[in-house]
C-alpha positions as CSV (number, residue, x, y, z in Angstrom):
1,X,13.4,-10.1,-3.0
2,X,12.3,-13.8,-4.9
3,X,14.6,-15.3,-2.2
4,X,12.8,-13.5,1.0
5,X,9.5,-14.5,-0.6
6,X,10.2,-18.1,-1.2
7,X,11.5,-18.6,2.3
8,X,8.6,-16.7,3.7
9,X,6.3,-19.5,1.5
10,X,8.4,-22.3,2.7
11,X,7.9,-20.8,6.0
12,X,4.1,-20.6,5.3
13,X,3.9,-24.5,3.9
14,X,5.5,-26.2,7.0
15,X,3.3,-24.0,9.4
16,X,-0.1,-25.6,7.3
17,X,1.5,-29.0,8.2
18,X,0.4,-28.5,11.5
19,X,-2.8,-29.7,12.4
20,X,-3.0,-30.5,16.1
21,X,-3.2,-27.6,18.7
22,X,-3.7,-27.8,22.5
23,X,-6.2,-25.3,22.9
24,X,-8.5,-22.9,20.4
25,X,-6.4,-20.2,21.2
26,X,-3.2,-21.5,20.2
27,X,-4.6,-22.6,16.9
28,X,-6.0,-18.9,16.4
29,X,-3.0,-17.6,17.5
30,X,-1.5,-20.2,14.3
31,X,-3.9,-18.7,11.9
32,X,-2.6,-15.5,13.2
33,X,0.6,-16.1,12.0
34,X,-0.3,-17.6,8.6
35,X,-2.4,-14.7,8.2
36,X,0.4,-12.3,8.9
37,X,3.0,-14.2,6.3
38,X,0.3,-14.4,3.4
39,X,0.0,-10.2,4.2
40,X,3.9,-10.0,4.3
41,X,4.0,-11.8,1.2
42,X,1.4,-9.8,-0.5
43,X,3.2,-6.2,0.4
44,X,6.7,-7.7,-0.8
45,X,5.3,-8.5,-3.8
46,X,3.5,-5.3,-4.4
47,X,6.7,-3.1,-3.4
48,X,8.8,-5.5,-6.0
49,X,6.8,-5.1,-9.1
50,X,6.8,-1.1,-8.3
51,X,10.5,-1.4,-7.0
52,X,9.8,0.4,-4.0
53,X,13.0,0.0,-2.0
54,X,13.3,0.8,1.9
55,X,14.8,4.2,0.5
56,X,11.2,4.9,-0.3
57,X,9.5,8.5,1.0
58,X,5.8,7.6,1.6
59,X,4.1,10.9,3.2
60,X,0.0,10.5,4.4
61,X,-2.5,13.5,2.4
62,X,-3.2,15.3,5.8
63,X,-6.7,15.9,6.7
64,X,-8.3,18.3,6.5
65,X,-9.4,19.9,10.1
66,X,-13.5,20.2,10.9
67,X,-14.6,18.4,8.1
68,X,-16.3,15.1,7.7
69,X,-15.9,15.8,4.0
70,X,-12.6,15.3,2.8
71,X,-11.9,17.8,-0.4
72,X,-10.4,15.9,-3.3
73,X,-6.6,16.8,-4.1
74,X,-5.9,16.7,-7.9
75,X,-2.4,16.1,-9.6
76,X,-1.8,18.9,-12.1
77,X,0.9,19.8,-14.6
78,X,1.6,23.6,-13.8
79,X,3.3,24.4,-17.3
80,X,5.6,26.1,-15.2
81,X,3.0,28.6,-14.5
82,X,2.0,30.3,-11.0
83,X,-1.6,30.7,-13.0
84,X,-4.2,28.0,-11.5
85,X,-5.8,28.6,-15.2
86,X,-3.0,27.7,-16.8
87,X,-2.5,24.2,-15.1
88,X,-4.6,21.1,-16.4
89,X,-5.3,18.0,-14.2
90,X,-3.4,14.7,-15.7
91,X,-5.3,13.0,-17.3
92,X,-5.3,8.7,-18.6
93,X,-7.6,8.5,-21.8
94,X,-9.2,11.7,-20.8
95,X,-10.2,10.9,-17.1
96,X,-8.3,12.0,-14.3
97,X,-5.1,10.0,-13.3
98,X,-6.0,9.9,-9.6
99,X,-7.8,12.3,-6.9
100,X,-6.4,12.1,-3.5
101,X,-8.0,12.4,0.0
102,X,-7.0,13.1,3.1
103,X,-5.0,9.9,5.0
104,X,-4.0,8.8,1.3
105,X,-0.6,7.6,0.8
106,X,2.1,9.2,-1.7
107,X,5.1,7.0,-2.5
108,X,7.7,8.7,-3.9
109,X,10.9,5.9,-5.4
């Protein structure tokens, strides 16, 4: 991935070069596109250091229908147990790990 990213910068660093357009929309248009490669570069990085591959399975929290309030969606360790009182939220130095809402992301690797 190093090697996708460097080219991408190289990529990035020859486009800056260029300083002279023929109208203001072709230099927006060039912004454009060094905007786009500094976002490309940003999600590579972020899939590297949490090695998510292209084999990835990200699925979206649905919505939930007629409500402007999205519920939250808690991650829970059942203890093997069909018993909602027997289940307790994870938890990172006694707060919850994370809460979802609807149109969230889960990634699994």
């Amino acid at each position: 991935m190093d090697e996708v990213i460097e080219k991408l910068a190289c990529w990035k660093e020859e486009l800056e070069k260029v300083v002279d357009f023929p109208s203001v929309e072709e230099k927006a248009l060039h912004i454009g596109l060094l905007n786009r490669i500094d976002t490309a570069i940003g999600q590579l990085r972020l899939c590297e250091s949490f090695e998510i591959f292209r084999t990835a399975r990200v699925c979206e929290v649905p919505l939930v229908a007629d409500s402007s309030d999205q519920p939250e969606i808690r991650l829970v360790n059942d203890h093997e147990s069909d018993e909602p009182r027997n289940w307790q939220e994870l938890q990172v130095d006694g707060k919850p790990l994370i809460r979802l809402i609807g149109g969230e992301l889960i990634i699994r690797r």
